[in-house]
Structures are given as structure tokens and as C-alpha cells.
N, C-alpha and C positions, 0 to 999 in steps of 0.2 A: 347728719346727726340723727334723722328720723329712722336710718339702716341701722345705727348702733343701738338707738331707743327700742328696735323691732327685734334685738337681741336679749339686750337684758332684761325687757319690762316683761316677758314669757317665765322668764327664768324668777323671779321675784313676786310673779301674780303664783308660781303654785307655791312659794315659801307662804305667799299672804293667805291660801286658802289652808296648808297646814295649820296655821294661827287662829283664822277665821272658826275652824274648825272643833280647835279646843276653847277657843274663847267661848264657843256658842253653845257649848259641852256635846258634840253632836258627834266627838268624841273622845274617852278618858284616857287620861294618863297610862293607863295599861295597857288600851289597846294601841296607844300612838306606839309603846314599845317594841309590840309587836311590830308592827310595822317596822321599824326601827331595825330589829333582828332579822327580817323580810330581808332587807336591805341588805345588811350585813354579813349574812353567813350565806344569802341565796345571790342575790340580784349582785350586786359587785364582784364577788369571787368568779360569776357567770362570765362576767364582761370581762374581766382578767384574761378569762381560758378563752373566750372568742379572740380577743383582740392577739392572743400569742399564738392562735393558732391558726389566723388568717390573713397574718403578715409573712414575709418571708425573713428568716430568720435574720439573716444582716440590716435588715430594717430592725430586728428588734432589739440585737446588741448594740446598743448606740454610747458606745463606753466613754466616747468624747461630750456626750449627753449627759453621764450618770454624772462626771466629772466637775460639768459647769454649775448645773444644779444642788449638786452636793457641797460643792465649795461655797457655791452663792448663801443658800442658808446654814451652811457650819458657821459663817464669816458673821452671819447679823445674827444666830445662838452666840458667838462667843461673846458680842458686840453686848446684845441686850443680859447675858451672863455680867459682862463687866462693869455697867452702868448700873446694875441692881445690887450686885454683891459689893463690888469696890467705892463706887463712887455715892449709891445711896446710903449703902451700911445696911442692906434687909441678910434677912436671915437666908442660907445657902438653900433652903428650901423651896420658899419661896420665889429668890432668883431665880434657880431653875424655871418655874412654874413660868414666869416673866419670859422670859428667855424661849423655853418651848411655846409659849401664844405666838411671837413674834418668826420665829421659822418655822416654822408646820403648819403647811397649809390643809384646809380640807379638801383635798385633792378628789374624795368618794361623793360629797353628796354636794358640792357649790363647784369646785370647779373642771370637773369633767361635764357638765352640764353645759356650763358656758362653753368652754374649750370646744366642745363638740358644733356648736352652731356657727363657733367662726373659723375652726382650721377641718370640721369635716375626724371623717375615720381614724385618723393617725390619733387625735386624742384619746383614743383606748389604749394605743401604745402608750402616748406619754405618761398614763393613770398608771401604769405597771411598773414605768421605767422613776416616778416619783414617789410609787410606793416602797422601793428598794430602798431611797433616801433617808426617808419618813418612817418604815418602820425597822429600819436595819440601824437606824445611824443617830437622827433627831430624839427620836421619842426615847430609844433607851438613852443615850447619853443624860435627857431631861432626867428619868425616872430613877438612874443608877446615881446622882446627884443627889436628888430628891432622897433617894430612900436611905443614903452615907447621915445625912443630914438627921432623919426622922429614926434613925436606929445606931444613936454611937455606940460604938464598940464592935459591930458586926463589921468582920473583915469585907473587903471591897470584893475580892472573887466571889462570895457568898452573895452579895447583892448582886453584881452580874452576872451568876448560875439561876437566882431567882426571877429575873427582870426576861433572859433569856429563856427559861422557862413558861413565863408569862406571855411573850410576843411568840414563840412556837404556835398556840392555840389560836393565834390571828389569825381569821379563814379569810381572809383576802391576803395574806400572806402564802396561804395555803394553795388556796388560786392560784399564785403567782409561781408555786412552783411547780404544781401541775402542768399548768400552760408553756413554763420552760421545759419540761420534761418531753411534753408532747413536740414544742417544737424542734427541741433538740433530734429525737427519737426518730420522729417522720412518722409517728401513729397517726391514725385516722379514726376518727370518733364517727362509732356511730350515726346514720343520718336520724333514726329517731333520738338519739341521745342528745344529737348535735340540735335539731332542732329546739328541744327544752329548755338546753342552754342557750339559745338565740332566745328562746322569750320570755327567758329569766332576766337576760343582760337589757332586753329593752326596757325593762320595766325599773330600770335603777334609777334613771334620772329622772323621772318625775317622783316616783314612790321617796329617791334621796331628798329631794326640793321639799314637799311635804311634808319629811320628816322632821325638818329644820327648819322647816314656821310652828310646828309643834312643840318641840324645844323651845322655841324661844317664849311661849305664852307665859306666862308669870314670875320672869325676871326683870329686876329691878336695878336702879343703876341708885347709889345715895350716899353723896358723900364723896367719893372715888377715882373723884375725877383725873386727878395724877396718873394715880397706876392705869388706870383703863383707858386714858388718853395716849400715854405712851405705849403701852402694848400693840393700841390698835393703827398709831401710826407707823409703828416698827412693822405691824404681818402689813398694812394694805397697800403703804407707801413704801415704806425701809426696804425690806424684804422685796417687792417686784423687781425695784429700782440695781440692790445688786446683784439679783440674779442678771436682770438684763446685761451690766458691768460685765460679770461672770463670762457671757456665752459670745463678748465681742472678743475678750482674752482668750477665750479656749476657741481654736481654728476648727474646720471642718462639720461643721453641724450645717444643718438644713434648716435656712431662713422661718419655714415652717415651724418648726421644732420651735426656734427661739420664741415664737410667739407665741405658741402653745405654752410654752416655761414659763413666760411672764402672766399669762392668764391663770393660770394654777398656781403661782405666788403669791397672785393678788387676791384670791378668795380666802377669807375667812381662817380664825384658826381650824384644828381639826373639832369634830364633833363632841366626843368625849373628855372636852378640854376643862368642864365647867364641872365633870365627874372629878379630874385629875387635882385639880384645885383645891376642889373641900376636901379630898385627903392629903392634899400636903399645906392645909392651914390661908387658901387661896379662896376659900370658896364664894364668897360675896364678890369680891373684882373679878376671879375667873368668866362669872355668871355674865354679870353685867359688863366684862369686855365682850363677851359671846354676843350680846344683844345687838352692840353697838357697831358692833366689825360687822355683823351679816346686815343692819339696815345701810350702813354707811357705804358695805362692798358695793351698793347699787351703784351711786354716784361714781366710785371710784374705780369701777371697772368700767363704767360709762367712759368716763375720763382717760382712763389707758386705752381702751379700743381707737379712742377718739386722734390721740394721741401719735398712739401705731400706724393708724390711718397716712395721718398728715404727715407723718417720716417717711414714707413707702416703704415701711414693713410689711402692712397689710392693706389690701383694698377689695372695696367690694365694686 
């Protein structure tokens, strides 16, 4: 237990000094942002282009991969879609909102962080191979929902030319196609160029961690307890549990792999989840599931490692 504690309690002392940090104001909201954007457009698109262009390419098509992941949270989106819209009676909006907390993980700044201390390098592949999920598939599905809902009358191609339009300018998206491109190609980057991007990509998981104890300083949970209880057992419990389901059904993956899938299911929704909220009429439970999912992931990744462990999935 004290090798899985020597895991996550790293990973959670720099979310506590992101926190620490805006608590004590020693730094503002603007400049957490920046950082934030640091993050976003620099350091993760960085690690993208590394990790696809230091693998060899049949490591990085891993389609029987894309396949278990993808099924695994369409399966618990549709799940938490239909316990919110049909059986609650909330507005289709909303659902969505519900629905996207519980499959989309933050794969950028909680769990490529962890992933990395327990399966090692390949977790850069799997950040690449889960962002294909997550922003090809999850987030618009949630968003082209969301926005049918919050704009009647506008035709459905018209929200998915918009929504598409929107995920185009995702610069880790961006990344991810560079990094195909290159790997595809057989180009070779520069060594001063390549170097920048090595030390833009190391700088992502702790700069991510920080950024998301920053976040979370002045959210409040009141009242909520339903919606925010279930969202956050659908992303921390729901969601690992059928991915794992997913990856014993789909044949051929690498024992690795699956482990890495369930540590990146199990962290947190994604970041901009508590943005996505207050504009689709979410924004008080968005926040405070956001709160409650990244203090609790502690426990509950504790828990899975622990878990994975004693099955011989994984050992250290």
C-alpha cells in the first residue's frame, strides 16, 4: 500500500500547492490562467508530438484500443444520458452535461500524470489515443445535444458544422495531428526543434496538476448532493469499471494498455467541465462535481491501483 501511496500522494501534494497557492493569493485568477494556456496550447500538444513520434507507428495505431475505450464510455454517456433525460425527467441539456461528467475523463492534466508513474512512457501513447475518443466523439456528441437543446429551431447539421468548427481549434487536437502526420511521413524534427518540444512536454504534468488545484479554490458544493453524487460515481467508479468490462471483450490489446485505460477513466472529469456547465444552465453542480471528483480521485485511484495490484494486472 505504501508503493501505491508513493504514487498518488506526488500527484495530489502539487494539485494541493495549486490550491495552496491561490488560497494564499500568491497567485490571481489571471495568472492561474495563464498557466492554464501554458498548458494547453504549449506543454500537452508538446507531449502529443513526442509521444507519436517516438513510438513506432504500429504501437501507435492500436485500433483494437480506440475500439475498447471508445465503447467503454459511449456505453456509460448513453447510460448516464438515459438515467438523466428518461428516468430523472431533467431537461436534455442538462442530461447531456450529466452524461459528459461521467465519460470524459481528464486524460491532460490528472490522468496522464498518474498513468505515467505506473505504466511508464506508453502513457503518452494512450493520452493521444484517448484524446481521439474524447475529442472526436464524447465532447461533441455532449455539446451537439446540449446545443439542439439550448437553440430550437436550428437544424442539427448547423449545430454539428458549429461544434466541428469549435473542436478544429483544439490545439491538442492539433498535436495529435501533427504527430500523426509525422509519424505517418517518417519526417524528422529537427534536433534543436525536437529538443523544445522535449521540454515543453516535461513540463505538462506538473504545470497540469497545479493547474487543477487552482481550479478548484473557490468552489463550493450546497445543496447538490444528488446530481454531484452521481456524476462523480458514474466518471470515478462507473466509467473505470466498464472500461475495464470493454478491454476483456475486445481481444488483442496489451495487458499494459488495459491498465493505463482504467487509470485515465478513473481521473476526474475533463477540466473545462465546470466552463461547459454554466453554459448549458449546469453551472453550480458542474463546479462542485469538479471539486468533489478530483479530492475523492485520490482515494479512488488509491483504490484501483490497489485493486489492479492484488488481480496481477499490475505489480510493482
Amino acid at each position: 500500500m505504501l508503493a501505491i501511496l508513493a504514487i498518488t500522494t506526488p500527484i495530489f501534494l502539487l494539485i494541493s500547492t495549486g490550491y495552496i497557492a491561490r488560497w494564499s493569493r500568491l497567485i490571481q485568477r489571471e495568472q492561474m490562467q495563464g498557466v492554464s494556456l501554458f498548458v494547453l496550447y504549449f506543454a500537452l500538444p508538446a507531449l502529443v508530438i513526442r509521444a507519436l513520434t517516438q513510438h513506432p507507428l504500429e504501437e501507435i495505431l492500436q485500433i483494437n484500443y480506440l475500439v475498447a475505450y471508445g465503447l467503454g464510455s459511449l456505453v456509460v454517456f448513453g447510460g448516464g444520458l438515459l438515467l438523466t433525460l428518461k428516468y430523472q425527467r431533467q431537461p436534455l441539456n442538462a442530461s447531456a452535461m450529466q452524461a459528459l461528467g461521467m465519460a470524459a475523463a481528464n486524460s491532460g492534466f490528472v490522468g496522464y500524470p498518474v498513468a505515467v508513474m505506473v505504466i511508464g512512457s506508453p502513457a503518452a501513447v494512450l493520452l493521444a489515443l484517448n484524446m481521439v475518443i474524447e475529442t472526436l466523439i464524447i465532447i461533441p456528441a455532449a455539446l451537439i445535444l446540449a446545443e439542439m437543446a439550448s437553440q430550437q429551431g436550428v437544424s442539427v447539421w448547423k449545430t454539428v458544422k458549429q461544434t466541428a468548427l469549435s473542436l478544429a481549434k483544439n490545439p491538442v487536437l492539433v498535436g495529435l495531428l501533427i504527430g500523426i502526420f509525422l509519424a505517418v511521413t517518417g519526417l524528422q524534427i529537427p534536433v534543436p526543434l525536437f529538443k523544445a518540444i522535449d521540454m515543453l512536454a516535461n513540463a505538462a504534468g506538473p504545470a497540469a496538476l497545479f493547474v487543477i488545484g487552482g481550479a478548484l479554490f473557490g468552489l463550493q458544493v450546497k445543496g447538490m448532493a444528488k446530481d454531484v453524487g452521481q456524476i462523480v460515481i458514474g466518471k470515478l467508479i462507473i466509467h473505470p469499471l466498464v472500461i475495464l468490462i470493454a478491454f476483456f471483450i475486445i481481444p488483442g490489446i496489451d495487458p499494459l494498455y488495459m491498465v493505463g485505460a482504467v487509470l485515465f477513466s478513473a481521473a476526474p472529469m475533463i477540466s473545462i467541465y465546470p466552463l461547459l456547465g454554466q453554459r448549458y444552465g449546469l453551472g453550480g453542480v458542474s463546479a462542485a462535481t469538479m471539486l468533489v471528483a478530483t479530492v475523492a480521485s485520490f482515494f479512488t485511484l488509491s483504490l484501483i491501483i490497489w485493486l489492479m495490484t492484488l488481480s496481477g494486472l499490475m505489480a510493482f
